[in-house]
N, CA, C and O atoms as a Tinker XYZ file with bonds, in Angstrom:
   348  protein
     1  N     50.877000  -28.602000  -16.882000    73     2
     2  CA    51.654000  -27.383000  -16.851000    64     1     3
     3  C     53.113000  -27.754000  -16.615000    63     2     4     5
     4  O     53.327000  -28.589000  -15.736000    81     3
     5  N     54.365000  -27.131000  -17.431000    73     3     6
     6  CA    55.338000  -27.371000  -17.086000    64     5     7
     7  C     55.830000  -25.887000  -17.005000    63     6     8     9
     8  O     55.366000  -24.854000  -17.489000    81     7
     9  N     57.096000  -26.172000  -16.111000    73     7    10
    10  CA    57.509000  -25.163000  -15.634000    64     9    11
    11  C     59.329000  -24.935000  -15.810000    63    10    12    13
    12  O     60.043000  -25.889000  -15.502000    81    11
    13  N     59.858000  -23.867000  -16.223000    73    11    14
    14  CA    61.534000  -23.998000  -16.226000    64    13    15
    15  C     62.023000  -22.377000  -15.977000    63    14    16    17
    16  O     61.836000  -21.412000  -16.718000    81    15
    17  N     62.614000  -22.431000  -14.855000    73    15    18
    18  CA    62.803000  -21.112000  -14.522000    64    17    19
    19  C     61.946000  -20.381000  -14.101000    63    18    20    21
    20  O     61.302000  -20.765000  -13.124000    81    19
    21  N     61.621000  -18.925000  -14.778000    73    19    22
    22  CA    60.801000  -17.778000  -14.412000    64    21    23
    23  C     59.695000  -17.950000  -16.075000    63    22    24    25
    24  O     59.263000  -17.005000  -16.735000    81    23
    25  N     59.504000  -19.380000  -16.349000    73    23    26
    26  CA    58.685000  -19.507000  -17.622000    64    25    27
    27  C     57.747000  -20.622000  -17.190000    63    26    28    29
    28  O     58.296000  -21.636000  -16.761000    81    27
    29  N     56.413000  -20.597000  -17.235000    73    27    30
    30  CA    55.558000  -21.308000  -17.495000    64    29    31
    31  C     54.878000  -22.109000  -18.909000    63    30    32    33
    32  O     54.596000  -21.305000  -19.797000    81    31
    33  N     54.674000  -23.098000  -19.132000    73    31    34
    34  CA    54.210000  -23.221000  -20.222000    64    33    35
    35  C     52.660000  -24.134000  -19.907000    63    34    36    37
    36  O     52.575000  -24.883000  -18.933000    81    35
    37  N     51.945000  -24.007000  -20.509000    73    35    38
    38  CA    50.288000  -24.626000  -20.310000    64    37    39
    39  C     49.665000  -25.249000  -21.584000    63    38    40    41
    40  O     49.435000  -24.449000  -22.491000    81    39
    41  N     49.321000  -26.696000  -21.822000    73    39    42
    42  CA    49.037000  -27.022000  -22.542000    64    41    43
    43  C     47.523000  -27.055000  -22.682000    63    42    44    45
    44  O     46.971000  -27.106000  -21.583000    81    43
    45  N     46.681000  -27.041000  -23.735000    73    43    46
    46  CA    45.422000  -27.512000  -23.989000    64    45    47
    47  C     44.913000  -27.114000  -24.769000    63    46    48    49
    48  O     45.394000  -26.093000  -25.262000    81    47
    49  N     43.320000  -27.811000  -25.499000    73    47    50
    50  CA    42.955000  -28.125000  -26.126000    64    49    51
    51  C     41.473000  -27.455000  -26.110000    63    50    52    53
    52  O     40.671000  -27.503000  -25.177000    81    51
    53  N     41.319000  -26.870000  -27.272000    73    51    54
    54  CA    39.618000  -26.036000  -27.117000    64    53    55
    55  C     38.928000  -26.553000  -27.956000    63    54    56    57
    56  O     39.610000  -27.415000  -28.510000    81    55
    57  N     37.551000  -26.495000  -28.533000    73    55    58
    58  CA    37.040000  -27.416000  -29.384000    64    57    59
    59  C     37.626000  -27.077000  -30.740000    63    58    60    61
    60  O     37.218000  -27.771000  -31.671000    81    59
    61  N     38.443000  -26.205000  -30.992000    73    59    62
    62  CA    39.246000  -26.033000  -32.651000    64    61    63
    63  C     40.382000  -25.967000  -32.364000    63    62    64    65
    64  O     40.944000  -25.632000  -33.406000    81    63
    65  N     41.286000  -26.102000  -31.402000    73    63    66
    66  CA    42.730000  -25.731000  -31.948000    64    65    67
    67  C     43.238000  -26.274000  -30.069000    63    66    68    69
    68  O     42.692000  -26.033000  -28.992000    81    67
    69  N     44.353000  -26.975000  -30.386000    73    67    70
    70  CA    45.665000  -27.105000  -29.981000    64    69    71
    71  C     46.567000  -25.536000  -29.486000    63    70    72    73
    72  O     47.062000  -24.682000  -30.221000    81    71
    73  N     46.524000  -25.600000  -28.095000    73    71    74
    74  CA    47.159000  -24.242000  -27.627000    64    73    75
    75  C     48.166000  -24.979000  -26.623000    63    74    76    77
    76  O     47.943000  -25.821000  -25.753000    81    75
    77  N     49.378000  -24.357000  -27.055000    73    75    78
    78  CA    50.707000  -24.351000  -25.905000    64    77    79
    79  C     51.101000  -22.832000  -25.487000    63    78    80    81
    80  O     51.855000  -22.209000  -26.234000    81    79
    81  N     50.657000  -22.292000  -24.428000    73    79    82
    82  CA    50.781000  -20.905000  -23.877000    64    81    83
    83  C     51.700000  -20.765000  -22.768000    63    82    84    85
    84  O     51.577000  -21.323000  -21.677000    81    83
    85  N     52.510000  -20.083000  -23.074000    73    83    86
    86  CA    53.922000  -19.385000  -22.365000    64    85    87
    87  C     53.532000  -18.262000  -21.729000    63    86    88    89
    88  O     52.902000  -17.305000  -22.178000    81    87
    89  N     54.163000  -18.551000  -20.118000    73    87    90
    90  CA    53.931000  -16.800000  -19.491000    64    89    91
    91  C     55.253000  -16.813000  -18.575000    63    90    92    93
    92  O     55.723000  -17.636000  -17.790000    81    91
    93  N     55.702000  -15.353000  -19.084000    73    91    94
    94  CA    56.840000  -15.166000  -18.029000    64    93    95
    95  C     56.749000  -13.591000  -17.837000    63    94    96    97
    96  O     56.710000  -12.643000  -18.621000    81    95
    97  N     56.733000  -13.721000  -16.478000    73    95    98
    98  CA    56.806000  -11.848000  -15.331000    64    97    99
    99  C     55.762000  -11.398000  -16.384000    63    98   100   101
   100  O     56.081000  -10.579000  -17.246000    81    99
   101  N     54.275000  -12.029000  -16.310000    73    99   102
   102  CA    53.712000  -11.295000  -16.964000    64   101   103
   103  C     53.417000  -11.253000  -18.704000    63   102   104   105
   104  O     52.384000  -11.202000  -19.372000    81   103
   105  N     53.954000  -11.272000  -18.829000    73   103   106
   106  CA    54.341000  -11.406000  -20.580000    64   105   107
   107  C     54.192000  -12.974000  -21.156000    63   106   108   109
   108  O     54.834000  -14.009000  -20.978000    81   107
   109  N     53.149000  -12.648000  -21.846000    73   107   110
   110  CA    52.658000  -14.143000  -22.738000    64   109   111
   111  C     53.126000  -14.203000  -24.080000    63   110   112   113
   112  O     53.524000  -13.242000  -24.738000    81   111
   113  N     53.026000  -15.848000  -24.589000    73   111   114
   114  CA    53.182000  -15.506000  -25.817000    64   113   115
   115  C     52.310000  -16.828000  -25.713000    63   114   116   117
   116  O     52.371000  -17.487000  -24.675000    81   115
   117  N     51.408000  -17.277000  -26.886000    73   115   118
   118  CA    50.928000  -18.717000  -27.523000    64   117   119
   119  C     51.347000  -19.223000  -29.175000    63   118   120   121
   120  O     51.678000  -18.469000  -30.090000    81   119
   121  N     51.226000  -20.636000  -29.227000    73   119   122
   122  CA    51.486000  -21.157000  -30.189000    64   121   123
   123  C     50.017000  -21.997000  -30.333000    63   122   124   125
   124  O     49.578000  -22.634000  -29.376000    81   123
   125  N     49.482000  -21.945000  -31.311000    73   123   126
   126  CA    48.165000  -22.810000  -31.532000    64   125   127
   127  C     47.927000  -23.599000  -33.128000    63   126   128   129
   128  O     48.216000  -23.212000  -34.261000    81   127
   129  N     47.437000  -24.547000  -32.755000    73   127   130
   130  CA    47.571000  -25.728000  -34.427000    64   129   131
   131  C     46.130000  -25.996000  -34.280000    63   130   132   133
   132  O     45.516000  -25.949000  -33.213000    81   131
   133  N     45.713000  -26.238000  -35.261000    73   131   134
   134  CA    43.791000  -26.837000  -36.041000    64   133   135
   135  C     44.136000  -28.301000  -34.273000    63   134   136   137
   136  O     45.127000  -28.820000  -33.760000    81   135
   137  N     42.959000  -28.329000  -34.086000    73   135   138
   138  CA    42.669000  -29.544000  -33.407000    64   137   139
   139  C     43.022000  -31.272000  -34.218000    63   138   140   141
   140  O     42.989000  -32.349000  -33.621000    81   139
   141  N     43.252000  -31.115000  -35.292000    73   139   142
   142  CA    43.246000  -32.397000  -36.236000    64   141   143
   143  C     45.002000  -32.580000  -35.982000    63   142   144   145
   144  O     45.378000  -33.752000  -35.970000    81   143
   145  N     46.164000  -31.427000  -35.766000    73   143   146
   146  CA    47.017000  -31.821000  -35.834000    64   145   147
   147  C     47.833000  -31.068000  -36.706000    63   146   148   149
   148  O     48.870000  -30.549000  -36.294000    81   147
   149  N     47.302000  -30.922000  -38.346000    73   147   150
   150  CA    48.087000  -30.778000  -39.033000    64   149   151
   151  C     47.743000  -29.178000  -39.474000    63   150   152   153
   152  O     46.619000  -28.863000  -39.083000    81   151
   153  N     48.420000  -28.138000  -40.168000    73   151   154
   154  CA    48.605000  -27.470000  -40.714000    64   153   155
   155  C     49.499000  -26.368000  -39.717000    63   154   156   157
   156  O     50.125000  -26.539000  -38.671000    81   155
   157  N     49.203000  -24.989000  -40.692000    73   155   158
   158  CA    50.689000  -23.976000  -40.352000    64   157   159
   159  C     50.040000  -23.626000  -38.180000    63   158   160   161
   160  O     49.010000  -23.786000  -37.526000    81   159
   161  N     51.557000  -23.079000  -37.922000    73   159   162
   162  CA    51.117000  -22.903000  -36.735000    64   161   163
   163  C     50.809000  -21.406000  -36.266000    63   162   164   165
   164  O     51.380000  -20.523000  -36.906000    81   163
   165  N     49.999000  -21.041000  -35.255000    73   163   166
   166  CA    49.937000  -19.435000  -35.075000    64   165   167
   167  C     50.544000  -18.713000  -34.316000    63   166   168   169
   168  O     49.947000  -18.987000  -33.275000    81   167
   169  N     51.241000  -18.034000  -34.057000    73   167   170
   170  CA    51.631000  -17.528000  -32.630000    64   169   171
   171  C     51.070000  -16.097000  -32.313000    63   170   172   173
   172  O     51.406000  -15.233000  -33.124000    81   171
   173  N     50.380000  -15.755000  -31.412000    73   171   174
   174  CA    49.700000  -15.091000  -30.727000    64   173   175
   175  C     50.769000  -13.988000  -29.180000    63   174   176   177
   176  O     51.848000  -14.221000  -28.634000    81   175
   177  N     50.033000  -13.168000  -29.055000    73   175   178
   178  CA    50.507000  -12.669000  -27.911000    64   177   179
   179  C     49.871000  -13.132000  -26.341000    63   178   180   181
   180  O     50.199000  -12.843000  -25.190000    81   179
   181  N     48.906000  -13.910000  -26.876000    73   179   182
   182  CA    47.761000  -14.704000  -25.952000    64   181   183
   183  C     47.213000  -16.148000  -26.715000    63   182   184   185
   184  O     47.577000  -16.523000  -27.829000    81   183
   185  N     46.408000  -16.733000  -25.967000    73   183   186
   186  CA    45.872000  -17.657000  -26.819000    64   185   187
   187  C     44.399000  -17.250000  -27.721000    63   186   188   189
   188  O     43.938000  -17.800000  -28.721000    81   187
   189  N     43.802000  -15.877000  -26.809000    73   187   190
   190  CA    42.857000  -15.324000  -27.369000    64   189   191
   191  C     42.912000  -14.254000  -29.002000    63   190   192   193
   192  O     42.163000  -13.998000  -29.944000    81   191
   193  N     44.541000  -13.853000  -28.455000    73   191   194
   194  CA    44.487000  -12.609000  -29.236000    64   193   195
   195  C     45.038000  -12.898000  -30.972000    63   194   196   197
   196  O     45.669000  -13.916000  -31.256000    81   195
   197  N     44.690000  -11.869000  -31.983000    73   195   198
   198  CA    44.821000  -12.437000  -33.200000    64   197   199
   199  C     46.181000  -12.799000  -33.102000    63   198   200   201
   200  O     46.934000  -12.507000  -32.173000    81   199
   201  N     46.510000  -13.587000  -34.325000    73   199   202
   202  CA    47.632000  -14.522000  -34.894000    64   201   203
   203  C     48.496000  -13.198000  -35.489000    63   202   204   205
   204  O     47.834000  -12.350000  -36.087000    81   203
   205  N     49.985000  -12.984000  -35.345000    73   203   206
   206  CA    51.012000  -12.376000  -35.602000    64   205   207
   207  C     51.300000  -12.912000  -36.885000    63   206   208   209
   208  O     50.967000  -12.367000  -37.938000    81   207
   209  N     52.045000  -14.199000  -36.775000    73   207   210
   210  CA    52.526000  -14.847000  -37.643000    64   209   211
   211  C     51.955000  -16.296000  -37.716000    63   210   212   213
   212  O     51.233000  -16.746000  -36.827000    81   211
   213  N     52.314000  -16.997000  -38.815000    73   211   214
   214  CA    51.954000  -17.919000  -39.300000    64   213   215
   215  C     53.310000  -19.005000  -39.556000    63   214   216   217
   216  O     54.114000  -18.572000  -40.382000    81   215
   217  N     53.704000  -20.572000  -38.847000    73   215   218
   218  CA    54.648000  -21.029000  -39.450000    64   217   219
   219  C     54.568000  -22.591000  -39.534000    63   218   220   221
   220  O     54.137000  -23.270000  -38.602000    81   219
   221  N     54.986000  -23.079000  -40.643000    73   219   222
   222  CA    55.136000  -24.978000  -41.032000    64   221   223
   223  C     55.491000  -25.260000  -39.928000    63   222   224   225
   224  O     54.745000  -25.964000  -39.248000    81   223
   225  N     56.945000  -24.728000  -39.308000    73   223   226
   226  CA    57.758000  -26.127000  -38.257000    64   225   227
   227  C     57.361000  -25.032000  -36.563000    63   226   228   229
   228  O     57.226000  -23.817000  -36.419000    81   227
   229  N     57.309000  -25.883000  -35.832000    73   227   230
   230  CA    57.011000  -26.080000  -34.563000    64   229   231
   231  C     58.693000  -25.171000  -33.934000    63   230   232   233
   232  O     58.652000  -24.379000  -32.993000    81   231
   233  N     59.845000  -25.470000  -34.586000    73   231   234
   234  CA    61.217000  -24.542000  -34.256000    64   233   235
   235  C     60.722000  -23.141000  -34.529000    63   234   236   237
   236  O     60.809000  -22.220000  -33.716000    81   235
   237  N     60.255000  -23.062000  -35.598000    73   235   238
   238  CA    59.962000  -21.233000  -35.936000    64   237   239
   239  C     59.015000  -20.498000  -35.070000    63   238   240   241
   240  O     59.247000  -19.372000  -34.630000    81   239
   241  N     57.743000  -21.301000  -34.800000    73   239   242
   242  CA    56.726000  -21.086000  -33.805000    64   241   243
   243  C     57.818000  -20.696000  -32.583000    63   242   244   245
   244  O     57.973000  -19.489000  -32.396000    81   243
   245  N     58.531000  -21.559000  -31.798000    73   243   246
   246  CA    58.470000  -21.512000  -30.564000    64   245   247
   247  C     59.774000  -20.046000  -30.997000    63   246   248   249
   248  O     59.825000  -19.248000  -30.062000    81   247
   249  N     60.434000  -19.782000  -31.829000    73   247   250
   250  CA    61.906000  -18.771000  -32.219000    64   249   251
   251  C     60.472000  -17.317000  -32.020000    63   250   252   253
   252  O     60.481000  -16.458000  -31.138000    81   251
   253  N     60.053000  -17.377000  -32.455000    73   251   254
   254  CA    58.651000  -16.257000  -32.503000    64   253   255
   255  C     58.178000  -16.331000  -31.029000    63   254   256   257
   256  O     57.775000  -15.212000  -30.714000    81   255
   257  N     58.097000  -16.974000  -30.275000    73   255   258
   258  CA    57.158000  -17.124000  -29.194000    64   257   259
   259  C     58.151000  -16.652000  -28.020000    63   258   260   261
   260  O     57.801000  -15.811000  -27.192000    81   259
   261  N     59.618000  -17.357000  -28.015000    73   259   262
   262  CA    60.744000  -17.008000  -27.114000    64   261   263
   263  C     61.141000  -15.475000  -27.855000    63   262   264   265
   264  O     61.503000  -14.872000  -26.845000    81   263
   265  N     61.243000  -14.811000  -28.617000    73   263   266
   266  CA    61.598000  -13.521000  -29.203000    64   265   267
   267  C     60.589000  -12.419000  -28.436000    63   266   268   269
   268  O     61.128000  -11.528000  -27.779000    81   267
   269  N     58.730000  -12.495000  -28.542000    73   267   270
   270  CA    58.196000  -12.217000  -27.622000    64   269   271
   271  C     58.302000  -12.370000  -26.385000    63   270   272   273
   272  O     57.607000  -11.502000  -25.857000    81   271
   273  N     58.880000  -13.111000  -25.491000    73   271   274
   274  CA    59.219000  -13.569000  -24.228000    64   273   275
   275  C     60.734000  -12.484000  -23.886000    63   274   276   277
   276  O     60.819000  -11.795000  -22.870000    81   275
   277  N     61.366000  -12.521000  -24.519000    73   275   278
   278  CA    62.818000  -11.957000  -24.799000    64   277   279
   279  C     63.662000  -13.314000  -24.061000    63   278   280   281
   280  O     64.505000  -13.107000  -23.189000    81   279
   281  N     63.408000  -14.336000  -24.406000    73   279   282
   282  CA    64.289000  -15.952000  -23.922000    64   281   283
   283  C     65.054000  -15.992000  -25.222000    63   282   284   285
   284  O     65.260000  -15.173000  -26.118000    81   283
   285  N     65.423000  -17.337000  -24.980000    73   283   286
   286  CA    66.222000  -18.065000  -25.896000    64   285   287
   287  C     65.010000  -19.022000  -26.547000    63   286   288   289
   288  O     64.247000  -19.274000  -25.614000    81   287
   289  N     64.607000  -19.551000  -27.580000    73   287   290
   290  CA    63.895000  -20.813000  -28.022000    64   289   291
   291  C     63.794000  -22.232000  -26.556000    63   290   292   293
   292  O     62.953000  -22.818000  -25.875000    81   291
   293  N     65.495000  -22.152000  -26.796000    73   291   294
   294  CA    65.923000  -23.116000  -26.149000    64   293   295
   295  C     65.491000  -23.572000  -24.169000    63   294   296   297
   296  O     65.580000  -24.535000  -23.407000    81   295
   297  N     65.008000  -22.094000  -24.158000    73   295   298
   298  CA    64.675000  -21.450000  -22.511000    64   297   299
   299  C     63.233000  -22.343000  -22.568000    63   298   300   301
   300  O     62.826000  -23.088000  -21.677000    81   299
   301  N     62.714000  -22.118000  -23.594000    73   299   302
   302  CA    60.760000  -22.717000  -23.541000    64   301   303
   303  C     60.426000  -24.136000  -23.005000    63   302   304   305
   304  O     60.604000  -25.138000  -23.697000    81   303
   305  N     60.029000  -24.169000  -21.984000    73   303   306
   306  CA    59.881000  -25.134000  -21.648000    64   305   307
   307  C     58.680000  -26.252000  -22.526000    63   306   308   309
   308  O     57.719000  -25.492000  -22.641000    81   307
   309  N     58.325000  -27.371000  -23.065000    73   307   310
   310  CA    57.514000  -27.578000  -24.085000    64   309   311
   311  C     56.903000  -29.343000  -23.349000    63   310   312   313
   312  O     57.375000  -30.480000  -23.352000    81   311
   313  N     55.944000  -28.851000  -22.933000    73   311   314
   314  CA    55.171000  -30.528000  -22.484000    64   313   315
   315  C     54.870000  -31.528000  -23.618000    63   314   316   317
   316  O     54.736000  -31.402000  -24.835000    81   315
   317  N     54.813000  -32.623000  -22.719000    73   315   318
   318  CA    55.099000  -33.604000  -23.644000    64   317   319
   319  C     54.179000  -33.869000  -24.563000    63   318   320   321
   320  O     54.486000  -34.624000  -25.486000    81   319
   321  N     52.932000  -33.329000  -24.499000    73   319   322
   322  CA    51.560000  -33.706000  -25.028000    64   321   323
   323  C     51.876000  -32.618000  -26.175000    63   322   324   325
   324  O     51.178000  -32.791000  -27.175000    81   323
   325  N     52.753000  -31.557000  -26.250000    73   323   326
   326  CA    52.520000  -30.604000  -27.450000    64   325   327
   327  C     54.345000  -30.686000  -28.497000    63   326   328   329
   328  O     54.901000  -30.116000  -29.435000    81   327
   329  N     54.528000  -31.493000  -27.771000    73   327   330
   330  CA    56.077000  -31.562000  -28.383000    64   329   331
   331  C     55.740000  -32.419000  -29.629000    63   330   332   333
   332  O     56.717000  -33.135000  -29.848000    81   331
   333  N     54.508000  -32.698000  -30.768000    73   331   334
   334  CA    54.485000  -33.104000  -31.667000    64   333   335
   335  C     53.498000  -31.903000  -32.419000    63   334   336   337
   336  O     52.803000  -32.206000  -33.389000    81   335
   337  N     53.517000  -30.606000  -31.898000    73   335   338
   338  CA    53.034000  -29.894000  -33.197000    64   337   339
   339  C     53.604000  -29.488000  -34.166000    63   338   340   341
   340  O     54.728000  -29.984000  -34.247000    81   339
   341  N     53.330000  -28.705000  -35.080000    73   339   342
   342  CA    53.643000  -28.179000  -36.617000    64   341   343
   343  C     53.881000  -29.387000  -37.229000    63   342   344   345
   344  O     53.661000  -30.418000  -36.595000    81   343
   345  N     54.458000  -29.448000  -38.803000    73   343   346
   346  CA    54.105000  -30.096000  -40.084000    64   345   347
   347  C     55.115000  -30.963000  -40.329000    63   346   348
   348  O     55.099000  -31.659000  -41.344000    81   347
Protein backbone atom coordinates (compact mmCIF):
# COMPACT_ATOMS: atom_id res chain seq x y z
CA UNK A 1 0.00 0.00 0.00
CA UNK A 2 1.28 3.38 -0.76
CA UNK A 3 0.18 6.36 0.51
CA UNK A 4 0.48 10.44 -0.57
CA UNK A 5 -1.55 12.86 1.12
CA UNK A 6 -5.34 12.26 1.74
CA UNK A 7 -4.87 9.32 -1.25
CA UNK A 8 -4.30 5.78 -0.79
CA UNK A 9 -3.32 3.53 -3.42
CA UNK A 10 -3.44 -0.62 -3.04
CA UNK A 11 -1.92 -2.90 -5.22
CA UNK A 12 -2.93 -6.57 -6.17
CA UNK A 13 -3.49 -9.31 -7.96
CA UNK A 14 -6.73 -11.72 -8.33
CA UNK A 15 -6.63 -14.86 -10.29
CA UNK A 16 -7.50 -12.67 -13.74
CA UNK A 17 -6.45 -9.27 -13.52
CA UNK A 18 -3.90 -6.85 -12.09
CA UNK A 19 -5.75 -4.16 -9.79
CA UNK A 20 -4.18 -0.74 -8.61
CA UNK A 21 -7.12 0.83 -6.38
CA UNK A 22 -7.23 4.45 -5.24
CA UNK A 23 -9.29 5.73 -2.23
CA UNK A 24 -9.60 9.18 -1.10
CA UNK A 25 -12.38 10.67 1.79
CA UNK A 26 -14.18 7.84 0.66
CA UNK A 27 -14.27 7.99 -3.01
CA UNK A 28 -12.58 5.19 -5.08
CA UNK A 29 -11.48 4.83 -8.29
CA UNK A 30 -9.51 1.38 -9.86
CA UNK A 31 -7.35 0.70 -12.74
CA UNK A 32 -7.16 -3.12 -13.70
CA UNK A 33 -5.00 -5.07 -16.66
CA UNK A 34 -5.51 -9.14 -17.79
CA UNK A 35 -3.10 -10.89 -15.21
CA UNK A 36 -0.58 -11.72 -18.27
CA UNK A 37 0.29 -7.99 -18.38
CA UNK A 38 -0.66 -6.96 -21.62
CA UNK A 39 -3.73 -5.44 -23.13
CA UNK A 40 -6.18 -2.19 -22.84
CA UNK A 41 -6.61 -1.00 -19.26
CA UNK A 42 -10.06 -0.63 -17.22
CA UNK A 43 -10.94 1.91 -14.93
CA UNK A 44 -13.67 1.24 -12.61
CA UNK A 45 -15.31 3.18 -9.78
CA UNK A 46 -14.18 0.11 -7.59
CA UNK A 47 -12.22 -2.82 -8.37
CA UNK A 48 -15.52 -4.80 -8.33
CA UNK A 49 -17.67 -2.49 -10.23
CA UNK A 50 -18.16 -2.55 -14.18
CA UNK A 51 -15.41 -0.91 -16.39
CA UNK A 52 -16.27 2.92 -17.43
CA UNK A 53 -13.67 3.18 -19.83
CA UNK A 54 -11.22 1.34 -21.59
CA UNK A 55 -7.39 2.65 -22.32
CA UNK A 56 -3.74 1.47 -24.22
CA UNK A 57 -1.42 3.77 -21.93
CA UNK A 58 -1.31 3.50 -18.17
CA UNK A 59 -1.19 7.98 -18.37
CA UNK A 60 -4.90 7.86 -19.63
CA UNK A 61 -5.95 5.16 -17.05
CA UNK A 62 -4.56 6.97 -14.13
CA UNK A 63 -6.06 10.97 -16.07
CA UNK A 64 -9.59 8.87 -15.72
CA UNK A 65 -8.94 7.53 -12.30
CA UNK A 66 -7.53 11.11 -10.75
CA UNK A 67 -10.69 12.96 -12.70
CA UNK A 68 -12.94 10.48 -10.57
CA UNK A 69 -10.93 11.29 -7.45
CA UNK A 70 -11.20 15.14 -8.43
CA UNK A 71 -6.87 15.12 -8.03
CA UNK A 72 -4.44 15.90 -10.40
CA UNK A 73 -2.98 12.51 -12.35
CA UNK A 74 0.10 13.73 -10.94
CA UNK A 75 -1.48 13.59 -7.06
CA UNK A 76 -1.82 9.40 -7.60
CA UNK A 77 0.32 7.90 -5.77
CA UNK A 78 1.46 4.55 -7.99
CA UNK A 79 3.53 1.47 -6.27
CA UNK A 80 6.23 0.14 -7.61
CA UNK A 81 4.89 -3.32 -8.48
CA UNK A 82 2.09 -1.55 -10.80
CA UNK A 83 4.14 1.28 -12.30
CA UNK A 84 4.63 -1.12 -15.41
CA UNK A 85 0.96 -1.44 -16.50
CA UNK A 86 -0.80 -0.61 -19.86
CA UNK A 87 0.74 -1.27 -23.47
Amino acid sequence: MTASDDITARYFETDHERVLEFDRKGRTAAVAQNREGYGMLKVRETADSPELERYYGFDMALDHAAELLGVRPNDLPVPDRASDMGM
